[in-house]
N, C-alpha and C positions, 0 to 999 in steps of 0.2 A: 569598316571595310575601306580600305584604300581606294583614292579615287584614281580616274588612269590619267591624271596630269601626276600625281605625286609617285604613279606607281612605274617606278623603272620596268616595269613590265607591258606597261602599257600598252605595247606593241603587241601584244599575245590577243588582245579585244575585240573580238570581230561578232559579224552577225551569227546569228544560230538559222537553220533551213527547215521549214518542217517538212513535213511528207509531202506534203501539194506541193513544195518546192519557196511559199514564201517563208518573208524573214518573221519571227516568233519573239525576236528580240537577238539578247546579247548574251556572250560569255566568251570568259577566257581560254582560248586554244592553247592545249600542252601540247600537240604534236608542233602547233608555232613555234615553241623552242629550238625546233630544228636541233635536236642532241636524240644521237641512236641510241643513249640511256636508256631512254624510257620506257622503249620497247621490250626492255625486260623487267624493269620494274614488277615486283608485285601488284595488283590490285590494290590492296589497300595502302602501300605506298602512293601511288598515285592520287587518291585523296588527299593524302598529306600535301603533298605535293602542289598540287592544285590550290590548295587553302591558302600555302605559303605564296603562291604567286599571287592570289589573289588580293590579300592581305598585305602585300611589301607595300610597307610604308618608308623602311631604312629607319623605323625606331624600333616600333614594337617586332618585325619583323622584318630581316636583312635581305640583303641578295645574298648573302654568306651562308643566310640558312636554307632560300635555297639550293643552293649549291650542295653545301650540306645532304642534303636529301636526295638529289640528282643522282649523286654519288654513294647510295645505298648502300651499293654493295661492299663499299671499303668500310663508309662508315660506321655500317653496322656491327662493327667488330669493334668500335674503338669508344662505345661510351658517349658519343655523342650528342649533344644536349639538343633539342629544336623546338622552338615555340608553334602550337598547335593552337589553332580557334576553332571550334564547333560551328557548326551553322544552327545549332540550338541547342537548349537543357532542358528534358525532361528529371520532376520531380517525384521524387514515389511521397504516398501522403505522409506517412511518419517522419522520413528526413527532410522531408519540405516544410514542413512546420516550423523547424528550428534555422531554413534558410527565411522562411519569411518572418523569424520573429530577430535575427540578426538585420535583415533589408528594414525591417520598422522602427529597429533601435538605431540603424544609421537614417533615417528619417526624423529621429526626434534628434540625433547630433547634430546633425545639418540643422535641422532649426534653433537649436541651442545656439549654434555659432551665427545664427544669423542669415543663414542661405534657404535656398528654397528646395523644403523637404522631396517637393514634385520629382526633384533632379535623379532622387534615388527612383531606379526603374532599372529591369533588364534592359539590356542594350541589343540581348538577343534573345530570340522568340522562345520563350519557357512557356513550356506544357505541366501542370500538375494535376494526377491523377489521385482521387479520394480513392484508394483502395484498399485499404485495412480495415474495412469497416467490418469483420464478421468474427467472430468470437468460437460460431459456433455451440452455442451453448446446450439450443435444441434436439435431441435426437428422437428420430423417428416419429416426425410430425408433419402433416399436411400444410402447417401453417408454421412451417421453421421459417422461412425465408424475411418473412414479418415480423416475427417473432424477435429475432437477432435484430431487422431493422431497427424495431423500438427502442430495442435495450441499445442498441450503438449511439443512438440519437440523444437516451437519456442520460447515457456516461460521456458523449463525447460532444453536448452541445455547446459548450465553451471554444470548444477545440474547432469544429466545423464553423461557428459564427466568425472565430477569426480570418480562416481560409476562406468564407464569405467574402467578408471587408476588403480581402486582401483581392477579392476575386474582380473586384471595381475600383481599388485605390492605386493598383499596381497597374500601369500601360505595359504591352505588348506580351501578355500574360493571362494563358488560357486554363482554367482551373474546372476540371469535369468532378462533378458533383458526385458524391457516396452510392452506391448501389448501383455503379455502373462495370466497374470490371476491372483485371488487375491492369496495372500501369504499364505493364511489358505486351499482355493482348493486346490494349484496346489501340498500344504506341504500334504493333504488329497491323495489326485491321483496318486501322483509321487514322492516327496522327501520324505516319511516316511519310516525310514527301517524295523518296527517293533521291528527286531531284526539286534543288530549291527554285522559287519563282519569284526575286522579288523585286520588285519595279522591272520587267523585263529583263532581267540580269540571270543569269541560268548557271547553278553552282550545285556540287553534288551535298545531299543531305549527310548530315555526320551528326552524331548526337554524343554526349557526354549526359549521364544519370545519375540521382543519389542512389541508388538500387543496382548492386554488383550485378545483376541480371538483365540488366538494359542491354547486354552482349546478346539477346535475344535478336535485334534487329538487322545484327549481322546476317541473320539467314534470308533477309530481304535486300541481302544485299547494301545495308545502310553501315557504316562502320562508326562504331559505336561502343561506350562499354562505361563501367560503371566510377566512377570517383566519390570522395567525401565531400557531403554539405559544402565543405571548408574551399573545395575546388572550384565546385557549381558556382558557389557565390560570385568569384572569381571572375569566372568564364561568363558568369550571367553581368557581371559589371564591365564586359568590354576588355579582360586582363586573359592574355594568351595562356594559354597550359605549358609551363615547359616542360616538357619530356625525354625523355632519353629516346630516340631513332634505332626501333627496337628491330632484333633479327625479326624473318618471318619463315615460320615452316610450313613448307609444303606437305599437305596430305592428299594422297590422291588415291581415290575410289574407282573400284570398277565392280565388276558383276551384276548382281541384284539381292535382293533379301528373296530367302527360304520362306517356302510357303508357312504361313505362322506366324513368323517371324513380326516384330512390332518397332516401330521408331524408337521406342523406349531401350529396347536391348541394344538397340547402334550404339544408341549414346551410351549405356551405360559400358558401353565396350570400347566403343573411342577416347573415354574418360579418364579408362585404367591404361589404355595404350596410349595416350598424350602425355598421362602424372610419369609412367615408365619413361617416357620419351625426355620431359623434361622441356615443359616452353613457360616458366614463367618468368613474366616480364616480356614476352613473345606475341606475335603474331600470329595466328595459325589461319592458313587460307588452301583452303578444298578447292580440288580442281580432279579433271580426269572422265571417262567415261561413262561413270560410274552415278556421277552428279545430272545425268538424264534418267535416272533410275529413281531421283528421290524428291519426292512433293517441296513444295514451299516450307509445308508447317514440319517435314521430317527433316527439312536443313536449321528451320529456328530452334527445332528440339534440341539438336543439337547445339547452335551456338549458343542459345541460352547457359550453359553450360559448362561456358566456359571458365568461371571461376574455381568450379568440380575439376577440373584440370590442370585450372591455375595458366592460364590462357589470358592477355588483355581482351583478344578477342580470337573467335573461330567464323571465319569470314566465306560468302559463297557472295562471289561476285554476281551481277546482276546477267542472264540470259532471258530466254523465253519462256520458261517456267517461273521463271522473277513477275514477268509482263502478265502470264495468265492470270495468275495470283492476284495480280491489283485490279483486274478489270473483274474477279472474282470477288473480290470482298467491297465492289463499289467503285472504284477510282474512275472516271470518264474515259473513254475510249482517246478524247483527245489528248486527254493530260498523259496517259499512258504513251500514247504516240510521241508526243513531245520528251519526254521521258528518254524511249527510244534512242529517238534522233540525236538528244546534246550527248549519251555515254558513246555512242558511236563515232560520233566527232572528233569526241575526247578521248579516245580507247578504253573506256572501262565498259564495254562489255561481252559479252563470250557469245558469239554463236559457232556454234559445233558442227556446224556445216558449211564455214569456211575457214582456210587454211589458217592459221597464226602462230607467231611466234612464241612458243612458252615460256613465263615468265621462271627466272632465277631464283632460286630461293638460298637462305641458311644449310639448311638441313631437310630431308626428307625422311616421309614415312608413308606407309598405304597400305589397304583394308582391301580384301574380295568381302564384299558383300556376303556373299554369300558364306561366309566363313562365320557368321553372327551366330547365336545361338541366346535361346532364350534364359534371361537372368537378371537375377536382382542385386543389390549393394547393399551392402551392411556389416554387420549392424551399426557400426560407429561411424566411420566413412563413408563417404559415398563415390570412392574410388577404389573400395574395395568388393569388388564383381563377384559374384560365385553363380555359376550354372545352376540351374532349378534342380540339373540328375544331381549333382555334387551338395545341392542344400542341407540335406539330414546328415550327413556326414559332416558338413561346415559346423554347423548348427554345434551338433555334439562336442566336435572340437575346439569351440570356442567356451561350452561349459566348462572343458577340462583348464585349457592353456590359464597360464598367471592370467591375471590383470592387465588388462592392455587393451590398444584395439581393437584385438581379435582374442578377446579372452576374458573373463569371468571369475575364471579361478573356482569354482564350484567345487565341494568335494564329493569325490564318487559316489559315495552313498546316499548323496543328496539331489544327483541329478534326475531322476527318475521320481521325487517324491508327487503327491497329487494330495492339492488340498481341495475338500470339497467344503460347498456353505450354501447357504440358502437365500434365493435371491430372490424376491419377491417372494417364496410360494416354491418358484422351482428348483431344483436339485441343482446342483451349478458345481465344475472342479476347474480349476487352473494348476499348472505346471509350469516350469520353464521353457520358456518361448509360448505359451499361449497370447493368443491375438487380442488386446483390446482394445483398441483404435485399428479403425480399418478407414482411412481416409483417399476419395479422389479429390485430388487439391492441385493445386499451382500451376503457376506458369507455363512451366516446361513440359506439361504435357495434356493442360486443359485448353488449350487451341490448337492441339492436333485434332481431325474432325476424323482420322480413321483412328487412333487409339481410345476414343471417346463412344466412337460407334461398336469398337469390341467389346469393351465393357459391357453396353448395354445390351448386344446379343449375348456375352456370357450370362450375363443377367435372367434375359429371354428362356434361354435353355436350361440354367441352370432352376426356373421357377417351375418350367412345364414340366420336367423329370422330379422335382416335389422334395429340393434341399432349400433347405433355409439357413438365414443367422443367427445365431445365438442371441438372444436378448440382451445381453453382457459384454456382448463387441460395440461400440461404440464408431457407428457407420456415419461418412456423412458424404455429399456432391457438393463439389462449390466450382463451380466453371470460372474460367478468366473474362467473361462476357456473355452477355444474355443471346448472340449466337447460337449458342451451344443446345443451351434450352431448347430453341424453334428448332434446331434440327433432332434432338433426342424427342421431341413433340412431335414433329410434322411423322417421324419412322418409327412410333408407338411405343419406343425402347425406354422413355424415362417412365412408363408406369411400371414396370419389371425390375427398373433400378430402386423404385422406391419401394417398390413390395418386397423385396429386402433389404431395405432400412434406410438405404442411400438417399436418402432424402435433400432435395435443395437445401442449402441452407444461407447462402446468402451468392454474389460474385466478388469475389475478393477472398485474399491471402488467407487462408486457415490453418491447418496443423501444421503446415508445413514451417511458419513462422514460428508458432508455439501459440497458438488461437486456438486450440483443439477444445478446451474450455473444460471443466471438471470430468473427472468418470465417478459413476455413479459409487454414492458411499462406500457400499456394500462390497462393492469389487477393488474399490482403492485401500479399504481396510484391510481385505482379504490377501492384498499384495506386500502390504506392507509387514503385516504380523507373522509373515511367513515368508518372506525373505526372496518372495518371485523376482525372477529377469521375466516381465512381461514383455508384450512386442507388439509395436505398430510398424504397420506397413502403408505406406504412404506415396501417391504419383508426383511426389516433390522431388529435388534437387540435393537437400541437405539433410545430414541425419545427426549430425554429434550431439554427443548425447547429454541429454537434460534441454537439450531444445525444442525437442517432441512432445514428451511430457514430462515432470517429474519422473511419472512412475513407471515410464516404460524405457527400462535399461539397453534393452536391443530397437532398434528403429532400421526398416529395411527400406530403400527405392524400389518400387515397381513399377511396370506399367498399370492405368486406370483396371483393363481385364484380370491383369492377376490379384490387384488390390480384391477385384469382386472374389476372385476364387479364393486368395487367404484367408479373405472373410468366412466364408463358406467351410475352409478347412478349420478355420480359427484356433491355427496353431499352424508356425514356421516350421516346426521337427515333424517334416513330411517331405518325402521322395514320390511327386506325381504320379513320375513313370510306376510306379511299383504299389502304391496305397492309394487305396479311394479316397476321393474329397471328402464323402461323405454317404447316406445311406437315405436311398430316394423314395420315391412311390414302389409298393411292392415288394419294399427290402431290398430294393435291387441298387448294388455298390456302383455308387459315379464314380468313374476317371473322369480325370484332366482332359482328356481324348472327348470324353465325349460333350462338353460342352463346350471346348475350343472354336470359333469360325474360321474358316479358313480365308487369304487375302485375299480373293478374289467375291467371295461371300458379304466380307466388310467394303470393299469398294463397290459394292454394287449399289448396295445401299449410302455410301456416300454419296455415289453421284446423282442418286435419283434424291436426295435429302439435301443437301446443303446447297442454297440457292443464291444467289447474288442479293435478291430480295431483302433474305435475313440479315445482310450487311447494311442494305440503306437503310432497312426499316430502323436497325438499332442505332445506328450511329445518329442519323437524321435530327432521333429524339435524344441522344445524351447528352448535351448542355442544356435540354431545360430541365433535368433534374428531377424530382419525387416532391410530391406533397410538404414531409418533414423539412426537405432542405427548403422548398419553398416559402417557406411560412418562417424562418432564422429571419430577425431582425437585426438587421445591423448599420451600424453609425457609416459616413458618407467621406467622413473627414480624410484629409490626406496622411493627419499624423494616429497613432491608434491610443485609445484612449485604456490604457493597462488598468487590472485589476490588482493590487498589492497582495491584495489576498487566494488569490487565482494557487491553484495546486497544477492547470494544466500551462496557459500561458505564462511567463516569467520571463523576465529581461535578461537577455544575453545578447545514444541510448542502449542502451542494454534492450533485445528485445524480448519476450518472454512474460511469464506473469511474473509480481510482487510478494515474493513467499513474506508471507504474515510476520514472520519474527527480526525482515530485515531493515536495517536504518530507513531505507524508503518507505517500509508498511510504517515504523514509529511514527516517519517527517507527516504521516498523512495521516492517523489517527490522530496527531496532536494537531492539525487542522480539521478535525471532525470530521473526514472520513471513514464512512464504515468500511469492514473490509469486503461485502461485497461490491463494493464499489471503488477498488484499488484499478481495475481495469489492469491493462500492461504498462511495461515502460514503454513502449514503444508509442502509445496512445498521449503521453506523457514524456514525450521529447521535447518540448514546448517549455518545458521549467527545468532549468539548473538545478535546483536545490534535491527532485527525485533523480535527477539525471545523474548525478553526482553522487549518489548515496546507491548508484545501484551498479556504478564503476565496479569490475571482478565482483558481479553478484554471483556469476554461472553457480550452483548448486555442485556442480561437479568439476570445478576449476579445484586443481593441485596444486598445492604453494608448499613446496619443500622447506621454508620454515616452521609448517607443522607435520614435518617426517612424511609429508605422504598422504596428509590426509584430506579429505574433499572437501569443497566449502567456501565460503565468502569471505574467512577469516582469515588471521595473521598473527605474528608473535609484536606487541609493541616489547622492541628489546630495551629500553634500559630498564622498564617495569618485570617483563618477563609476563605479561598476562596476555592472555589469549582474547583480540579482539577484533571484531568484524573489521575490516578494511577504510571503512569511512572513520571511524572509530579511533583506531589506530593515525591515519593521517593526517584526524583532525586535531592530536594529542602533536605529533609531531611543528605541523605549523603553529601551532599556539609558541611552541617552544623556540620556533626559531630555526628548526632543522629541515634541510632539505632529505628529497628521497631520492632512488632510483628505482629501477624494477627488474632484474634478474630475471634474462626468459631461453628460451630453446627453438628448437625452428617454427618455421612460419605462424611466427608470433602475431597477435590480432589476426587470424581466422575466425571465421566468423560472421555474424552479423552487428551492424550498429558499429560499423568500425568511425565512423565519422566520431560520434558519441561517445567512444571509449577513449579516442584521442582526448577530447574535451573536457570530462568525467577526467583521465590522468594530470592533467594540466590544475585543474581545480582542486586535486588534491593536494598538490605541491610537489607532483614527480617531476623533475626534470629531466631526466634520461632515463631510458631502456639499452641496456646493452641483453642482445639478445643472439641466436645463434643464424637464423634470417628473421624476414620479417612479410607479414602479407603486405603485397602492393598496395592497398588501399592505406591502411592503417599507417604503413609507414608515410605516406605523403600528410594523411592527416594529423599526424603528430607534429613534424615539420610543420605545417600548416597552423598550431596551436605551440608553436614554440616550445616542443618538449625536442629532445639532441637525442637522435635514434644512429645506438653502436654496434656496430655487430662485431661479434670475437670472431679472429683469425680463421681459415681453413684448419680442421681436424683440431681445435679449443673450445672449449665451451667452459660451464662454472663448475663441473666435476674435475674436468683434466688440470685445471689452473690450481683447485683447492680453492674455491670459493667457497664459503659456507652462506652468506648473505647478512652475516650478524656481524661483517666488519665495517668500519667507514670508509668511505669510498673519496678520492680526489681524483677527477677527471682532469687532465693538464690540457688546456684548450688552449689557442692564440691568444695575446691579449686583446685582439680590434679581429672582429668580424673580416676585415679586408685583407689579415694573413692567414684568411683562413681557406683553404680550397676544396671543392667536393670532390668524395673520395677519401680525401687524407691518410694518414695514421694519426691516429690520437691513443697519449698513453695514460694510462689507467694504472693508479696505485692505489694500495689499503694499509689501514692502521696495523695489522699484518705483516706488512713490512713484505707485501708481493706487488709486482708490478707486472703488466701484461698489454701489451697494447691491441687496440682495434682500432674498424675501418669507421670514419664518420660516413653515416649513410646522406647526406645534405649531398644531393645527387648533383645541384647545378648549381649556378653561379644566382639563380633567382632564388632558390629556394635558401641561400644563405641570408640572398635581403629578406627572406618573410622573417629569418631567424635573428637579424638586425633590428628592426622592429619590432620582435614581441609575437610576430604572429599573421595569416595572411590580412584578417580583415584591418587589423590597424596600417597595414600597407596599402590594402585597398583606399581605406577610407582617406590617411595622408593627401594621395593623391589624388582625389574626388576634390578634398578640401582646398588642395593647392592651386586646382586647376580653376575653381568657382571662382577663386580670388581675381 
């Protein structure tokens, strides 16, 4: 942070006032600029904004970039480049791993050269959250929650011992311990400051995440969102984000939700109206009448979300429903009040009941609430909506349509078939679309306290009227925070949820990641020998497919309530309105209708349930952690003392399980690993060697060098033999030859995009020319020195006659310094065709990461240069 003798702004500095009227400290006044700009600024512009003034030093940050920014409205049409600081980095535990095992190996470099390893430290306040501890493996057990603890502790004790070490070697660096909650709740509930406090200096919070879902704390008003490992590192070493000065669309809400109606359906509706709409690389920030209509936790549902959109962020500036929230889940009345006071000062905050001028935006768009309608996403997408009346119908039609997102290709005579088998003892049939994963899971909807509490009235009703779960659906509850618990406890609803099967099973990430953890033999055999589109339904965010299970082809978004009813229906090719769920006490057919609650029903019981209490009591106690973690011994040293032989830490992911027959199950059985102990990749971010072997593992990745077909695999072309990917690249580098990689739009979607950058680089790809590319991914690649191309408007690798089995010569500058982001760069093949594309190296910084090799050898240079 710039100090105010170096900071040409300096003048901006004044005291902050609280309520009583005195001074509380200091911070920089934006309205002190004295420029009518600012008054139309976007919201989250304005953070920006404020960062940059705060931060002008005239190195790392200009008065130009300023300026820059001041001038949004021009600028945002022109590409413009701006360096952005965070006021902190929260880590999720899987991509944190491999940021703290990059921070330890520039700790043993530094002492190699002589300096002092101590030097390596965030320079800004990193949060890392243990959250992937749940596998899931348990179903329908009193003692699941335990159960998964053990088993995470015995697969992942190497893994957590380091995150230990690091938890005490690393300064200004907070690390919450396993079995506390996901990394986006607990950053929602507890780590967000809103507004920073530090040495009496008052600055708004803004956070940068390894975890594309950290867009979640947008709904508290925090602006926020997700980057790769490669970025964090970055930003955690004191090095600005440069950015592009992105448009922002306005969306504005009015009405109310329909009685019924759930947070879950908004989003999954604002999701398909934003991917329609078109913001990414975009801002998206809610505003309008509409926004006194919707809780805390139904604005983060939504912003969580925003990668399902393709949104940097979906932003709800701070009001009084911001302010209830905090003094809701804990924050001190004073801290709130001060809070208050500095966004008032500084115009970032809305009160709806005085006049203001509305802010400008790019482009607009907007919702009547009341226009929602209950619905789920699927099966491949999760921006693709379909109404609950319109499901059997969808359903059907996607048996019939080709292959594709919305399609199967099934032949007629085969859609209707029903296999039955015996399953324990019981008679048991699946079909297509039958349900065998019915999971309440993640983020985006396990810290809503009113889609949480419907579920477990669905639950309620649907147990007193005497429907149950098939013993062959594969049920489970994993909340975002132990929260959830005390209030589904304190309103008698989690004994209802468990009595049909929904059992705890741990806090943290589960199906929704691909933790959903085996189905039972009998039903996995049965799917496979007969050729089922099985189907999970799940209250996650992400559905593409083979990230759910292997073996469930359709994967649908719902809210927590309908997951309970699918269950219950346990099969998708159902029309509510028209067909029972199922067949209760009496014989008598349940509808949808009649175990529904209505909104007034579930809030009443929110409000007499969810107490401020449940917030202090949990948080209070989450950094001291659990017995298991308590009891990890670990070494004190400042440098970390590496295991050569380590399968999980390794000196430097794919997330998902390790199918048994791929290069990563080989690399680990020839370390004497058994395979029930492969755990995920994602558990195993920590070592290079599986990280790299599990680069294009998806099961269901298409590589049109094998016509079409699904898989891990590739043609090595001067052999002509068909070989896994690692395989293949490893044949290539031995040889001498570079690769590239042929792709189509929003290339690296996904998860583990930090890790597939890294994972490419290691194999020896040097470019991707693709048709776009996902935000994250593509910074990542830049970030690991791979040259991301993307082909012209209306070209791609059919229109040009690509086949991929030609050789490639990319025509680059000769010196990095003639080279400019954006460019054209042209592209030839042994073919004898040439086509040019756009070099994606967006800014004038991201060329130096590409000068160097990469961001951390940039970082580290100048670490080095600077000790000197």
């Amino acid at each position: 942070m710039a100090t105010s003798s170096s900071n040409p702004f300096g003048f901006a500095l004044k005291g902050l006032r609280g309520r009583d009227g005195g001074n509380c400290g200091s911070y920089y006044s934006i309205p002190d600029l004295s420029d009518q700009r600012i008054d139309t600024l976007p919201y989250t512009i304005r953070v920006l904004l404020e960062s940059a003034v705060r931060n002008c030093d005239e190195f790392q940050i200009t008065k130009e970039d300023v300026e820059k920014i001041m001038s949004w409205e021009k600028t945002s049409l022109e590409q413009v480049e701006i360096p952005f600081k965070p006021s902190r980095v929260i880590l999720q535990d899987f991509t944190g791993v491999p940021v703290l095992v990059d921070l330890a190996s520039m700790r043993d470099a530094m002492s190699e050269l002589g300096g002092n390893p101590d030097k390596i430290n965030p320079m800004v306040p990193a949060d890392l959250v243990i959250d992937h501890s749940v596998t899931a493996n348990v179903v329908r057990s009193e003692n699941a929650i335990q159960a998964n603890m053990e088993l995470e502790f015995e697969r992942n004790r190497e893994r957590f011992a380091f995150l230990k070490w690091g938890s005490s070697a690393f300064h200004n660096m907070l690390i919450i311990p396993p079995g506390s909650g996901i990394v986006h709740q607990v950053n929602l509930e507890y780590l967000a400051r809103v507004v920073f406090n530090r040495d009496s200096l008052f600055y708004p919070d803004s956070v940068l995440g390894t975890d594309s879902h950290t867009t979640m704390i947008n709904g508290l008003g925090v602006v926020g969102w997700g980057v790769g490992g490669i970025d964090a590192e970055a930003a955690m070493l004191g090095q600005p984000m440069s950015m592009v000065l992105p448009g922002v669309v306005g969306f504005k809400l009015h009405g109310t939700l329909r009685n019924g109606v759930t947070a879950t359906d908004l989003v999954l509706t604002v999701t398909q109206m934003l991917r329609k709409h078109g913001v990414v690389g975009k801002f998206v920030e809610f505003y309008g009448r509409g926004m006194k209509e919707l809780a805390l936790a139904d604005r983060a549902t939504i912003a969580n979300m925003a990668p399902e959109y393709g949104a940097t962020v979906g932003f709800f500036p701070v009001d009084h429903i911001t302010l209830e929230y905090l003094k809701m889940t804990g924050r001190e009345d004073e801290t709130v009040s001060t809070i208050e006071a500095y966004l008032r000062a500084n115009k970032m905050f809305v009160d709806y009941n005085e006049p203001k001028i509305e802010p400008t935006y790019s482009s607009y768009i907007e919702l009547d609430l009341g226009d929602v309608e209950p619905c789920i996403s699927g099966p491949k997408r999760p921006h693709d909506r379909v109404t609950l009346k319109e499901m059997k119908a969808d359903w059907h039609a996607c048996l019939e349509n080709k292959i594709g997102f919305k399609g199967y290709g099934v032949l007629k005579d085969l859609q209707d078939r029903v296999v039955k088998f015996n399953f324990h003892g019981q008679t048991a049939e699946l079909k297509h679309g039958t349900v065998v994963i019915a999971a309440i899971t993640s983020c985006t909807n396990t810290s809503n306290p009113t889609v949480m509490i419907a579920s477990g009235l669905v639950a309620k009703k649907a147990h007193e009227l005497g429907l149950e779960v098939k013993p062959w659906i594969k049920t489970s509850l994993a909340p975002g925070s132990g929260v959830v618990t005390k209030y589904l406890l304190r309103s008698g609803l989690l004994k209802y949820l468990s009595d049909l099967g929904f059992n705890l099973v741990g806090y943290g990430c589960t199906t929704c990641i691909g933790n959903s953890g085996d189905l039972d033999q009998i039903v996995a055999d049965a799917i496979t020998e007969n050729d089922i589109i099985a189907a999970a339904v799940l209250s996650g965010n992400r559905n593409f497919e083979g990230r759910i299970h292997p073996l469930t082809q359709a994967n649908y978004l719902a809210s927590p309530p309908l997951v309970v009813v699918y269950a219950l229906a346990g099969t998708v090719d159902i029309n509510f309105e028209e067909e029972p769920i199922g067949t209760g006490k009496g014989n008598r057919p349940i509808f949808l209708r009649d175990i529904w609650p209505s909104t007034d029903e579930v809030s009443e019981i929110v409000h007499s349930n969810v107490l401020v209490d449940m917030f202090k009591s949990t948080y209070e106690a989450i950094t001291k952690g659990n017995p298991m973690w308590n009891q990890l011994v670990v070494p004190t040293a400042d440098v970390y003392s590496w295991d050569p032989n380590s399968t999980y830490i390794h000196h430097i992911s794919p997330a998902g399980s390790i199918h048994k027959d791929s290069p990563a199950a080989k690399y680990l059985v020839g370390h004497s690993v058994k395979p029930g102990d492969f755990n995920s990749y994602g558990s195993r971010r920590g070592n290079y060697e599986v990280m790299m072997r599990g680069t294009f593992g998806n099961i269901r990745i298409v590589n049109k060098l094998l016509d079409g077909e699904p898989g891990p695999k590739t043609i090595h072309i001067p052999t002509r033999e068909k070989l896994y990917v690692y395989d293949a690249a490893m044949r290539y580098k031995t040889n001498g030859q570079d690769t590239i990689v042929l792709a189509g739009s929003e290339y690296g979607t996904g998860s583990s995009r930090d890790w597939d950058a890294k994972g490419t680089m290691l194999l020896g790809i040097k470019a991707v020319i693709a048709k776009s590319f996902e935000r994250i991914h593509r910074s990542n690649l830049v970030g690991m020195g791979v040259i991301p191309l993307c082909f012209k408007s209306g070209e791609d690798m059919d229109s040009i006659g690509l086949t991929g089995q030609e050789q490639y010569t990319i025509h680059l500058p000769s010196s990095v310094h003639e080279m400019q982001p954006g460019q054209d760069i042209v592209v030839t093949t042994s073919t004898r065709k040439s086509f040019t594309c756009t070099l994606r190296f967006d800014t004038e910084v991201e060329l130096s990461y590409f000068d160097h090799a990469g961001i951390l050898q940039y970082v580290m240079r100048k670490l080095i240069n600077s000790a000197r």
